[in-house]
C-alpha atoms as one frame of an Amber mdcrd trajectory, in Angstrom:
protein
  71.866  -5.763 -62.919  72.006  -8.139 -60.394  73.992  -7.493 -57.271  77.461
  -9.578 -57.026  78.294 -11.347 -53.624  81.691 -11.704 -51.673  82.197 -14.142
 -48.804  85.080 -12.990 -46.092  86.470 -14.533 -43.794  88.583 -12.870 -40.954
  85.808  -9.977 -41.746  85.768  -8.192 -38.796  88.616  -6.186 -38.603  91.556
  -5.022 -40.556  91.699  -6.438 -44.239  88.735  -8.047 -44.239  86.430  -5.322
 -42.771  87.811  -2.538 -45.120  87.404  -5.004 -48.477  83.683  -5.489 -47.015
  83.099  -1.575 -46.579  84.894  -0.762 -49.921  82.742  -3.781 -51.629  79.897
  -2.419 -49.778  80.341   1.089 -51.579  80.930  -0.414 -55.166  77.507  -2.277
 -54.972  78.263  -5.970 -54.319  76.550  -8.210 -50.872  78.782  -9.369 -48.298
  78.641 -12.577 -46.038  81.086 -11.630 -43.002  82.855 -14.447 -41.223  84.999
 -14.238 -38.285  85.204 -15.496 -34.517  84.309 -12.284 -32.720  80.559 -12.229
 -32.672  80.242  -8.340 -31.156  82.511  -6.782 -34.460  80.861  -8.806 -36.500
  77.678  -7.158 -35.597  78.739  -3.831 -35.043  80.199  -3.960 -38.564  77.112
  -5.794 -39.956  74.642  -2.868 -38.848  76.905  -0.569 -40.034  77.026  -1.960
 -43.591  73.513  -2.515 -43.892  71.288  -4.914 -45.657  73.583  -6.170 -47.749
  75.678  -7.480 -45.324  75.428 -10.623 -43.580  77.210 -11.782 -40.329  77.824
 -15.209 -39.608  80.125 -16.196 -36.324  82.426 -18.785 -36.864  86.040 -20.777
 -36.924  88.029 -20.958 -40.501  89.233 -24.341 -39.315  85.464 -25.414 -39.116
  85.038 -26.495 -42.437  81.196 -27.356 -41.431  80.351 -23.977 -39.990  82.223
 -22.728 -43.410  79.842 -24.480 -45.548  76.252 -23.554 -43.648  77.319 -19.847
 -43.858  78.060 -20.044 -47.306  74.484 -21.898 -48.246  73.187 -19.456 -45.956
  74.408 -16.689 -48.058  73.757 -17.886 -51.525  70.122 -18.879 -50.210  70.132
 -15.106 -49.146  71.537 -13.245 -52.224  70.925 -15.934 -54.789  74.365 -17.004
 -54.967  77.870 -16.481 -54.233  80.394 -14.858 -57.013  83.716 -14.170 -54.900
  85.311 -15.846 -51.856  88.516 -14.110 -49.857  90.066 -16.633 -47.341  91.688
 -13.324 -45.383  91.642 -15.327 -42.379  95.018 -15.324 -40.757  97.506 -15.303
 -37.434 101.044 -14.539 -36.009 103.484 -15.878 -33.760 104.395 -14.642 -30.457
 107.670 -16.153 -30.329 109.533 -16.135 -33.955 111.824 -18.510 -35.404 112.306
 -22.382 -35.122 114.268 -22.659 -32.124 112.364 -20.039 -29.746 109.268 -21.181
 -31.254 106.069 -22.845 -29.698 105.259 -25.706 -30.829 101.777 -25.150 -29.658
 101.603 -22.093 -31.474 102.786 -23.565 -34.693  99.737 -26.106 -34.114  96.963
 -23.162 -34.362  98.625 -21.152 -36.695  99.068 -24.154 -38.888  95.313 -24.900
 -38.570  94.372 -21.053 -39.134  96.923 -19.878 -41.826  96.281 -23.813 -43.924
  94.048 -25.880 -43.170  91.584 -22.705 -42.754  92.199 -21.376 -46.027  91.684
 -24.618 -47.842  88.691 -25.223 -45.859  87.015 -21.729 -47.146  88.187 -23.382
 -50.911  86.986 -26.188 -50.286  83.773 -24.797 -49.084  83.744 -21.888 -51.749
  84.802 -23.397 -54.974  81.319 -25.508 -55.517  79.151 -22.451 -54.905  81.959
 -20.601 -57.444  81.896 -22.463 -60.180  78.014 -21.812 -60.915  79.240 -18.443
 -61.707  82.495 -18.858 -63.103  83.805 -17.211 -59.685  86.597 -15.691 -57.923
  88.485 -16.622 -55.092  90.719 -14.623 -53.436  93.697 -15.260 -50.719  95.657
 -12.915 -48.627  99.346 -13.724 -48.714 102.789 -12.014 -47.999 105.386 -10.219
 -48.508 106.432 -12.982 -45.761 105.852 -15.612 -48.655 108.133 -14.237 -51.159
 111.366 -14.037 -49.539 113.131 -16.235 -47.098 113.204 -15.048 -43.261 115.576
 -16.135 -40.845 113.418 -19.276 -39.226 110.504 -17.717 -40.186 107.660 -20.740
 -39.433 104.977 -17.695 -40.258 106.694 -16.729 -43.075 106.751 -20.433 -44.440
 102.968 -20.748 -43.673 102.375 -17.569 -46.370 104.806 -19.725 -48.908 102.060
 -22.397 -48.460  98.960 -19.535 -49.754 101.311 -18.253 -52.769 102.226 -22.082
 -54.071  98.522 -23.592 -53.041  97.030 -20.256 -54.857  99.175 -20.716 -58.210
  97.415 -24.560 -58.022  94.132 -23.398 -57.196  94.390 -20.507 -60.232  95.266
 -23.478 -62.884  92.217 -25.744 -61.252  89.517 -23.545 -61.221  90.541 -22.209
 -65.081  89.596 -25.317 -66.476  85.887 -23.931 -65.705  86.577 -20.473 -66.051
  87.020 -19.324 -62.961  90.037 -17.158 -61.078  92.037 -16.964 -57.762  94.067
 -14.057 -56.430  96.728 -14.014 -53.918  96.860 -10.328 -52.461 100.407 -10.290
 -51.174 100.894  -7.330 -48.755 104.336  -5.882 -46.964 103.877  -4.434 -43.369
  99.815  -3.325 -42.993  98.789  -1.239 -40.079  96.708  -3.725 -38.223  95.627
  -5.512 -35.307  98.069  -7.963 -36.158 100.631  -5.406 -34.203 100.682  -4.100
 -30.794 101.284  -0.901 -31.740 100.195   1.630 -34.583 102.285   1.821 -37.791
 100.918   4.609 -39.632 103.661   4.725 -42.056 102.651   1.524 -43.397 100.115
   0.168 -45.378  96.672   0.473 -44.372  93.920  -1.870 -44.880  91.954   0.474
 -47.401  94.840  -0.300 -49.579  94.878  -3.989 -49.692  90.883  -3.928 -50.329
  91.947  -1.254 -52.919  93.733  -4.354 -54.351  91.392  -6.965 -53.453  88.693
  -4.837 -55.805  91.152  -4.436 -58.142  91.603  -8.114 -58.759  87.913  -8.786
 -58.378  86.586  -5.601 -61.262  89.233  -6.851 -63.637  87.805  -8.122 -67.406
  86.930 -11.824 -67.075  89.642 -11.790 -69.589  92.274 -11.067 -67.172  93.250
 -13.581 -64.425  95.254 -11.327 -61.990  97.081 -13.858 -60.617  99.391 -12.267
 -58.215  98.819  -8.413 -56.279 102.223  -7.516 -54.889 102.435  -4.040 -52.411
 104.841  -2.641 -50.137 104.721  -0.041 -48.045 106.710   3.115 -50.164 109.379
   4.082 -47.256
């Protein structure tokens, strides 16, 4: 049986680099995409040959698509997609917020994610695909001023859109919606909370479901 392949994006740390170590160990290729060229490589090498590394910007749709060719030229073709890419604010809320810092995030947290769609879905649809999203527990419930929060509203309404389009050929799209996860995302450890291993836990989960099932939605929270 032939090998499946995932494309990630925001790969090289947190969420993205457990789902490629945990789709690593359950057989599939993985094309890596993130900004920092040294974890990329450090996480390529230890992955393997099945993983591929490929430096680059979510809000480059061109650098998007050549990594993608890239790795269907590689493994053959390209079966999943998770647009994991994502970023915070320094300063919350609308009044103490920075408008500079809404700019990127906007560009990151949107326009990045529909780039890797937009840049994902063609190669999908050859093999009635999978694309996957990492939302929020931030996009399910209104926070005071939250312009974050409202950015992660945008990945659960655009991934309910994106589920009924890419039906129409088969295909599916997941938003994994996570509470609090023990990242880089936070200055300081949160062991109590989730840990990446279990939103790639979900991520799989979505991804090894019957083609029958369109998991539309993966909702966890932290159990304290």
């Amino acid at each position: 049986m032939t090998a499946k392949t995932l494309f990630i994006t925001g790969a090289s740390s947190g969420i993205g680099a457990a789902t490629a170590r945990v789709a690593i160990a359950a057989g599939w290729n993985v094309g890596l995409f993130a900004r920092s060229e040294h974890k990329l490589r450090s996480l390529s090498d230890e992955l393997g040959d099945r993983a591929m590394a490929f430096k680059g910007d979510v809000t480059s749709l061109d650098e998007q698509n050549k990594a993608l060719a890239n790795l269907r030229h590689t493994f053959g073709g390209v079966d999943a997609a998770f647009a994991n890419a994502g970023m915070g604010l320094e300063n919350p809320g609308t009044e103490g917020g920075d408008p500079e810092e809404w700019h990127e995030m906007v560009h990151v947290n949107i326009l990045g994610l529909l780039h890797t769609a937009k840049a994902a879905i063609p190669h999908l649809r050859q093999r009635k695909g999978h694309f996957l999203m990492t939302g929020s527990a931030a996009g399910r419930v209104h926070i005071p001023g939250s312009v974050y929060g409202a950015s992660k509203w945008f990945v659960h309404g655009f991934g309910g859109n994106l589920a009924e389009e890419m039906k129409e050929w088969g295909g599916r799209c997941t938003v994994i919606a996570p509470g609090m996860v023990n990242t880089d995302f936070f200055d300081e450890e949160k062991p109590d909370k989730l840990q990446p291993e279990d939103v790639a836990d979900a991520a799989m989960f979505a991804l090894n479901a019957d083609p029958r099932n369109a998991v539309r939605e993966v909702f966890l929270m932290p159990n304290d």
